[in-house]
N, C-alpha and C positions, 0 to 999 in steps of 0.2 A: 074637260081638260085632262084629268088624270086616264080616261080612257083613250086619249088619241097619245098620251107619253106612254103608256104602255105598249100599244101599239108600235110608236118609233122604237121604242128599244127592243121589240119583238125583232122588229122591220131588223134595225142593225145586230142584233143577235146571229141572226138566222142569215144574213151576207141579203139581204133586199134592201138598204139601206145605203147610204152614201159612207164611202170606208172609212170615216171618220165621224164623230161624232161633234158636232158645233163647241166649242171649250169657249166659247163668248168671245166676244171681242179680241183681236190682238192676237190671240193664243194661237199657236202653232207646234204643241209640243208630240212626243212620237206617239203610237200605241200600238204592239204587237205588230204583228205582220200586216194588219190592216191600212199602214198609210199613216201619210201625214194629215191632222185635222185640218178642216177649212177653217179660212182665216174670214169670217165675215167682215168683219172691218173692211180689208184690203178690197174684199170683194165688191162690194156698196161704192166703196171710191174708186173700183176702177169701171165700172158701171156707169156709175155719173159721169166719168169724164165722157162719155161718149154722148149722153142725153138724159134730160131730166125722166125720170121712172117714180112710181109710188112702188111701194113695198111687195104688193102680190108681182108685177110686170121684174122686178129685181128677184122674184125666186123664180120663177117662170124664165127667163130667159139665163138665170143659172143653172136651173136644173138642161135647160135645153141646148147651152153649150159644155155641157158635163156628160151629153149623152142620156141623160136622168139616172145618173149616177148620186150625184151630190143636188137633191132641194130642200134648203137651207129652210126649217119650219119659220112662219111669221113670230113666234117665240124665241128665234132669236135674230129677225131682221129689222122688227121693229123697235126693243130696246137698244138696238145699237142703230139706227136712224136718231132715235132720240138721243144716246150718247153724241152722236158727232155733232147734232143740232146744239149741245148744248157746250161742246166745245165750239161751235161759233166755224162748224167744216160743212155744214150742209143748212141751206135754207127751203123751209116748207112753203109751195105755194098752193093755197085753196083753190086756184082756178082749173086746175086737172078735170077729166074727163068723169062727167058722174061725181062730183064733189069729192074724189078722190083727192089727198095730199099728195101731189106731186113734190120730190125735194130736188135741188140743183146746189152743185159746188158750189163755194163762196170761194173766192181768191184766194184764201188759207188752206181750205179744203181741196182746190184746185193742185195746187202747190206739195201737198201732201201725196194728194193720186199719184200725181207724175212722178213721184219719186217709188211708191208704191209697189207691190207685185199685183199680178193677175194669178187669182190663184186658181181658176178655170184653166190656163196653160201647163197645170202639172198633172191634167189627166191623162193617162197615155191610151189611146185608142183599142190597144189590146185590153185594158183593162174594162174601159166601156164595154167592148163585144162582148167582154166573159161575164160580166155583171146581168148583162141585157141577156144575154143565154142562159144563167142563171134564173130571171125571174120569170121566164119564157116555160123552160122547163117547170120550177114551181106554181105557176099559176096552169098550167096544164094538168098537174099531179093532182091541185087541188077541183078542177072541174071532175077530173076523172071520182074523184073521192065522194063529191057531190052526188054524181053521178050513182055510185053505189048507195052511197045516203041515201036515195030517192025512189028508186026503182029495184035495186038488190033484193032478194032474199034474205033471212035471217041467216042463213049461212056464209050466204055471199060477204053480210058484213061481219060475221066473224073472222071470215080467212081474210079480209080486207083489215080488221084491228092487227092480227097476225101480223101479217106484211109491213104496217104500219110502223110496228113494235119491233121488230126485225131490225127494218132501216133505220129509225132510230137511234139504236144501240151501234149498227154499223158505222154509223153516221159521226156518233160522237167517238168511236174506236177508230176511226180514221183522225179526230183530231187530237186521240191520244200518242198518235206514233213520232 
């Protein structure tokens, strides 16, 4: 557990992350440049209104109409499945595929969607691209890095720490201007 929260906060440190971080339920408040946070709640209910889903099919098809900008961890899709269950907005059914919990709107929770946002419609497509070019770039830097790791020279991977520590510094002087 505490090794894949690390990781997420790496992940959104470093811009590979979804440009908000989950504020729990409900929450939509600002942060820096980064964006408005996802609102899971809204999200869950405007998901069901289309079809019953279990909780992995609910990040998976968030992350996939976000461009895999925003996938909301099971840390916070499922404490808020069980919040809406227990306000009486969403019903579990055991017969889902693979004993999976599938949940579906209850008339109240119905009622609540429709009035609801989408919060998958406030990603703006430029943003996807540069996101998706960003991890594109980074997961290349880090094959390339690998790469030296493996096969390099002891020199090789000194000018490569060099280079490393360089960008680095450049990296966070660019977010000092």
């Amino acid at each position: 557990m505490f090794h894949r929260q690390a990781h997420e906060r790496r992940q959104r440190a470093f811009g590979f992350g979804p440009p908000w971080q989950d504020g729990g339920p409900g929450q939509g408040r600002q942060q820096g440049r980064r964006g408005r946070r996802g609102n899971t709640r809204a999200a869950v209910l405007g998901l069901l209104v289309e079809r019953p889903m279990h909780g992995y099919e609910m990040i998976s098809e968030l992350e996939q109409r976000t461009g895999g900008v925003w996938r909301p961890s099971p840390g916070s899709i499922y404490p808020t499945l069980q919040m809406l269950e227990e306000e009486g907005l969403v019903t579990p059914d055991e017969t889902g595929e693979g004993g999976k919990r599938r949940f579906t709107l209850t008339d109240k929770g119905r009622a609540e969607a429709e009035r609801g946002e989408r919060p998958w419609h406030a990603f703006h497509p430029s943003h996807i691209a540069e996101a998706q070019q960003f991890r594109e770039v980074s997961s290349a830097i880090m094959l390339a890095l690998r790469q030296v790791g493996r096969v390099g020279t002891q020199e090789q991977r000194a000018q490569a720490i060099e280079i490393l520590n360089d960008t680095r510094r450049r990296l966070y002087a660019l977010l000092a201007e």
